[in-house]
C-alpha positions as YAML, in Angstrom:
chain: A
units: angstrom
residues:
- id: 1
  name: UNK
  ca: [-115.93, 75.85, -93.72]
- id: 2
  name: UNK
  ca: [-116.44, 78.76, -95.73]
- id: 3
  name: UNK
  ca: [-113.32, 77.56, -98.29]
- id: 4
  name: UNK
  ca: [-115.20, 74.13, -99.08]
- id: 5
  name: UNK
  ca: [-118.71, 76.66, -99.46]
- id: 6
  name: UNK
  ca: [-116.56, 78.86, -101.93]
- id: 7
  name: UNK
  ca: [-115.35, 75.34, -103.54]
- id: 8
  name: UNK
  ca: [-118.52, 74.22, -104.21]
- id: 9
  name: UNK
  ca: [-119.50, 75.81, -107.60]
- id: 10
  name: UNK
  ca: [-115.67, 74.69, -108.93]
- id: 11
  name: UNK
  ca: [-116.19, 71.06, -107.98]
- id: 12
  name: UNK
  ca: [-119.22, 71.20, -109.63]
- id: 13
  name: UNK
  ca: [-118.19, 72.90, -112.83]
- id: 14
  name: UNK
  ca: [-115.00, 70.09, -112.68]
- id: 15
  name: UNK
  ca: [-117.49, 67.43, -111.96]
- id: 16
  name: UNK
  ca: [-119.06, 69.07, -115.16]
- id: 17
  name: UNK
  ca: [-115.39, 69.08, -117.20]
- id: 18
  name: UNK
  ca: [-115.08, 65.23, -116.18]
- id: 19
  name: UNK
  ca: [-117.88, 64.30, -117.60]
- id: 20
  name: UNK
  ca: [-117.54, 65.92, -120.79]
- id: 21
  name: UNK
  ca: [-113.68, 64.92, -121.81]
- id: 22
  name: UNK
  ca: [-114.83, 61.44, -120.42]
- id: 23
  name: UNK
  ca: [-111.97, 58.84, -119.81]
- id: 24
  name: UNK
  ca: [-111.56, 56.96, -123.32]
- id: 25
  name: UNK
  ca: [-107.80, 55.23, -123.63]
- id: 26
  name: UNK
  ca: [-107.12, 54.79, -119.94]
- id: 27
  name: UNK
  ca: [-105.68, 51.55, -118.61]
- id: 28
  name: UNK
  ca: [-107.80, 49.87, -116.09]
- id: 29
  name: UNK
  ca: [-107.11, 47.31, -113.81]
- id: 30
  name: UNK
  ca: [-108.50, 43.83, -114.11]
- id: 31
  name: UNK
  ca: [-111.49, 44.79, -112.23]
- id: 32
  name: UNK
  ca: [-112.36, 47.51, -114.97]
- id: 33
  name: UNK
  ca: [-110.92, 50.43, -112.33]
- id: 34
  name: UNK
  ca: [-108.36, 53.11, -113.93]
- id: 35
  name: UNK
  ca: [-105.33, 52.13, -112.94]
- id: 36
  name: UNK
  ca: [-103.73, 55.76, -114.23]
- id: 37
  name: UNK
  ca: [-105.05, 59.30, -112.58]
- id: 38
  name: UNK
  ca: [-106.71, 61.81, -114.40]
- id: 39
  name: UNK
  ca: [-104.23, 64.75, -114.98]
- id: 40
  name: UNK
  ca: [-106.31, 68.44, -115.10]
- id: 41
  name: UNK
  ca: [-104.14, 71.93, -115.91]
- id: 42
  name: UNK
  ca: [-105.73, 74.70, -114.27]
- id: 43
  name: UNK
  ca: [-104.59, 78.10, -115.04]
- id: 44
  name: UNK
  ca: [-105.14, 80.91, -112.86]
- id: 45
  name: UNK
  ca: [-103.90, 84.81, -113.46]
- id: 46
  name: UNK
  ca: [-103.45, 85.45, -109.47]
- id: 47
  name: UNK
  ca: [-100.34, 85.73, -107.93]
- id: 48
  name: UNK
  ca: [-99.59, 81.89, -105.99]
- id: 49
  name: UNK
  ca: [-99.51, 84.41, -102.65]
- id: 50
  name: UNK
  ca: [-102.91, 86.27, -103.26]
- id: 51
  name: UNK
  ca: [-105.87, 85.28, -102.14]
- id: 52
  name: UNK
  ca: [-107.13, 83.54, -104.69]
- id: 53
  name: UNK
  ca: [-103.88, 82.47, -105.75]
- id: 54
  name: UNK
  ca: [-103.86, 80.40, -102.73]
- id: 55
  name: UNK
  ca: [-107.17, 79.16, -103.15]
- id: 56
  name: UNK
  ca: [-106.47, 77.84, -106.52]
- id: 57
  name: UNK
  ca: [-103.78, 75.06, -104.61]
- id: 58
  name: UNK
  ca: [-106.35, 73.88, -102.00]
- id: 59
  name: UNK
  ca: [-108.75, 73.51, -105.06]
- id: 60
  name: UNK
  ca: [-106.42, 71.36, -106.62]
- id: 61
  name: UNK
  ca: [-105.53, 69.81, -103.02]
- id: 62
  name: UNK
  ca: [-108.84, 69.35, -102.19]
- id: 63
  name: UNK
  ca: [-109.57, 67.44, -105.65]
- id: 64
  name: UNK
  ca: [-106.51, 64.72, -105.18]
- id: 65
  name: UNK
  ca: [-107.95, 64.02, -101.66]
- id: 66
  name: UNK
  ca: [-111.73, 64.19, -102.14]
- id: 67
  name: UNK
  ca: [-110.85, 61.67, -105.27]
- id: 68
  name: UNK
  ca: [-108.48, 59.46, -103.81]
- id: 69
  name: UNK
  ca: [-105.56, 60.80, -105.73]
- id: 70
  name: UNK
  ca: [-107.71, 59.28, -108.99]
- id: 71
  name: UNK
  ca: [-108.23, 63.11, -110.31]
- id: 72
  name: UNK
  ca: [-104.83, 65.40, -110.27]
- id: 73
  name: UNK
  ca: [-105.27, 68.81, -110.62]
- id: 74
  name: UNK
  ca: [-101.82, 70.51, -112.09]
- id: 75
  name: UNK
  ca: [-101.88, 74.14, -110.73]
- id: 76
  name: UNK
  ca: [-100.41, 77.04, -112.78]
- id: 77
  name: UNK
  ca: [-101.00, 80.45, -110.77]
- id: 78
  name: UNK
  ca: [-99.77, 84.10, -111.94]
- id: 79
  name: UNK
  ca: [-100.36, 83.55, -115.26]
- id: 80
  name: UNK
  ca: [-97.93, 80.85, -115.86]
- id: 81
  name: UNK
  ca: [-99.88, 78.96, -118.09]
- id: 82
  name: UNK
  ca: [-102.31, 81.57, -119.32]
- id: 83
  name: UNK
  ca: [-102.61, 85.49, -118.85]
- id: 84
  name: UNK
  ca: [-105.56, 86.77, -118.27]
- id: 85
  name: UNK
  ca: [-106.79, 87.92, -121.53]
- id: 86
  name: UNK
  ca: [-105.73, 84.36, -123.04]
- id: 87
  name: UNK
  ca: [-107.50, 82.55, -120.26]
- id: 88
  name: UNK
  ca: [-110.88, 81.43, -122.76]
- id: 89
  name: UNK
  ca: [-109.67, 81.03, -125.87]
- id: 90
  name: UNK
  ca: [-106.49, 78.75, -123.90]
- id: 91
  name: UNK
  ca: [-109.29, 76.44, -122.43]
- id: 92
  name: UNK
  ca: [-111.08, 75.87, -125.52]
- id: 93
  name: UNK
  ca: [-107.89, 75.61, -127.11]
- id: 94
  name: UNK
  ca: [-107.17, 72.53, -124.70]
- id: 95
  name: UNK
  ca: [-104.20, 74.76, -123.19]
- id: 96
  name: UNK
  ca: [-105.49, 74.22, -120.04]
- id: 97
  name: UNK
  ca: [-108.52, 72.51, -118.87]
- id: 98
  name: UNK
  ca: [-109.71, 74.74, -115.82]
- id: 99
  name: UNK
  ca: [-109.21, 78.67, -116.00]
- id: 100
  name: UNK
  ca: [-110.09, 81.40, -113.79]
- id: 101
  name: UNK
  ca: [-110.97, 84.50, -115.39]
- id: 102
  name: UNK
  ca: [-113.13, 87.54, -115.78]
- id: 103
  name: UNK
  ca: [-116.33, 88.13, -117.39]
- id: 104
  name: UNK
  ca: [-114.39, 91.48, -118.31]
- id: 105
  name: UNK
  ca: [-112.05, 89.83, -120.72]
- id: 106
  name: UNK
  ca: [-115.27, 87.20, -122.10]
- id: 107
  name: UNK
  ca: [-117.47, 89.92, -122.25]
- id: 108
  name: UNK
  ca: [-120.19, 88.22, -125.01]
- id: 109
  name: UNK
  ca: [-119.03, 84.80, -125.54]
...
């Protein structure tokens, strides 16, 4: 229980991403229902085996289920995507559309 309490402020902040990068150019069934997932990168500067390294893949888990497999979450832990220090300026570059990072390395922005 306390994993799905910790997930709680991501889901919302990706409930938040959804809405803003909407769903323009998909391919929908007859019925008007997307016929192709939603694909999300999310970075994360953790090692896959910490902590939250480990968390990031039930996040991403969690996401596929919860949505049916309708919203994908693509995870990239230990910096494979982004480092640490790259983490902003990669997500509003488009790099990736989730990152975890540090008010330490955003400190103003």
């Amino acid at each position: 229980m306390k994993t799905k309490v910790k997930l709680l402020p991501v889901l919302l902040i990706l409930a938040l991403v959804l809405l803003a990068t909407g769903c323009g150019g998909e391919k929908t069934s007859p019925s008007g229902q997307s016929t192709e997932p939603i694909k999300l990168r999310f970075a994360n500067y953790y090692a896959a085996e910490s902590g939250p390294g480990t968390i990031g893949q039930v996040f991403a888990d969690d996401v596929k289920e919860i949505t049916n497999g309708r919203v994908i979450v693509e995870y990239y832990p230990g910096g494979m995507l982004l480092t640490a220090d790259k983490m902003y300026d990669g997500v509003v570059q488009g790099i990736a559309d989730i990152g975890l990072s540090n008010l330490g390395y955003t400190f103003g922005r």
